[in-house]
N, C-alpha and C positions, 0 to 999 in steps of 0.2 A: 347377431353378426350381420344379416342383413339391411337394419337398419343404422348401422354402425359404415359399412359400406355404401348405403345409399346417400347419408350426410357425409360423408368423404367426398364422393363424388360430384356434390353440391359442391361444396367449399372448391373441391378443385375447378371446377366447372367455371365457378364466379371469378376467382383467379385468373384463370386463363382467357376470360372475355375483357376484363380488366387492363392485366397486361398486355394484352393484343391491343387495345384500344390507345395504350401510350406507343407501343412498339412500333402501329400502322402508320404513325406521322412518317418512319422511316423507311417499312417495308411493303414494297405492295403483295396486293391479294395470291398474285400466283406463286411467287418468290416462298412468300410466307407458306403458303400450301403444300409447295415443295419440300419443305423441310420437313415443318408436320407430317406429311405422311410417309417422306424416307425414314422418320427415326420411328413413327409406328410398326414398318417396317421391321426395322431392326430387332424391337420388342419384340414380334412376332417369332422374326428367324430363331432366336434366342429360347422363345420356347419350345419351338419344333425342336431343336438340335437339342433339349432338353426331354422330350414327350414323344420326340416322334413325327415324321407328317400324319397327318387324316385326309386322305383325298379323298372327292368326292366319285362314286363307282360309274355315273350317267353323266351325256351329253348332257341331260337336263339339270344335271348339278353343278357341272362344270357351268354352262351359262346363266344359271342361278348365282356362280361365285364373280363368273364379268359383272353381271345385274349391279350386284352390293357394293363392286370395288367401284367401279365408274361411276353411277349414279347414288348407290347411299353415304356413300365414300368423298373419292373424288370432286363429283358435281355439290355436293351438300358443304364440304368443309370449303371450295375456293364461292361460293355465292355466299356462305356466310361473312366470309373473310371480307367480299366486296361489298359487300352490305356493312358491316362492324367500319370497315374504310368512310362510307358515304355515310351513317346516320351517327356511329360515335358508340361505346359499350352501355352506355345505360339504356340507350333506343333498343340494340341489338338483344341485351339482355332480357328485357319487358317483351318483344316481339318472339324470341326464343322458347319465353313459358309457355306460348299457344301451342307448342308441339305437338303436347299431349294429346291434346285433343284432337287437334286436323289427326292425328294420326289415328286415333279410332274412328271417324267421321271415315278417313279413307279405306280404316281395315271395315266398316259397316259398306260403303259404297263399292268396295272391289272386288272384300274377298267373303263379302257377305255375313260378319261376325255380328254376334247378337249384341246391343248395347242393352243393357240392363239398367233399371232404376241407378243402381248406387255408380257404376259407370260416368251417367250422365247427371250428376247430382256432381261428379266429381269434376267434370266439364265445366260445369255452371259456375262452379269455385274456384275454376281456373281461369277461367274470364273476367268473373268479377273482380278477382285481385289483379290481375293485366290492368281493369280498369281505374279498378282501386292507385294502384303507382301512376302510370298514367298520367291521373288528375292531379296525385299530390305531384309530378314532377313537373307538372304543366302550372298548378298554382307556385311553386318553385319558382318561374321563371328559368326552365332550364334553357341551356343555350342550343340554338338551333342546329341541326343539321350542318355539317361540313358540305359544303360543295365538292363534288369528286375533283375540279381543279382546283380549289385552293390548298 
């Protein structure tokens, strides 16, 4: 089931880079943001009113839950968006798959987690294939960059 869920996830994923990249001719980054995360939103209410809330019992979880919405949230989904605006969904999408990695590069450098051989073996193979498209999209001849004014 999990792996059945993690390729859903993918598909929707590519989708919605896709489609944001034809959409963003029309809608800019904050506009667009706005909606995304009112109807995540929504999703949300929907299963609380179904489950229940879970509050969090500490000041330090409460500002743990600002932390996530404004900055993993918020600030993550409107710089994607203006990013996917100025470079186009295939840039955005290729730039996207390094996540992985900066993200345990920052869980080793912050919150001090172990990387392990197969970890970084799995870093390596995330890069490589970044580079891997990359080149073939650059021997493509893909088209450059949109200017944010045009």
């Amino acid at each position: 089931m999990g792996i059945a869920l993690g390729l859903g996830a993918a598909v929707v994923y590519a989708g919605y880079i896709t489609a944001r990249g034809r959409i963003m001719r029309q809608v800019p980054a904050i506009p667009a943001s706005t909606v995304i995360i009112a109807s995540a939103a929504l999703v949300y209410a929907g299963l609380v009113a179904i489950q229940g809330p879970s509050l969090p019992a500490t000041s330090a979880g409460w500002l743990a839950i600002v932390g996530l919405a404004l900055v993993s949230t918020v600030l993550a989904i409107v710089t994607f968006l203006a990013g996917l605006e100025r470079v186009g969904a295939t840039t955005a999408a290729m730039v996207s798959t390094v996540e992985p990695a900066v993200t345990v590069v920052l869980a080793a450098l912050v919150l001090g987690e172990a990387i392990s051989a197969s970890i970084a073996a799995g870093g390596v193979l995330i890069l490589a294939a970044v580079l891997i498209v990359t080149r073939s999209e650059l021997g493509k001849g893909a088209a450059p960059a949109r200017s944010p004014t045009a």
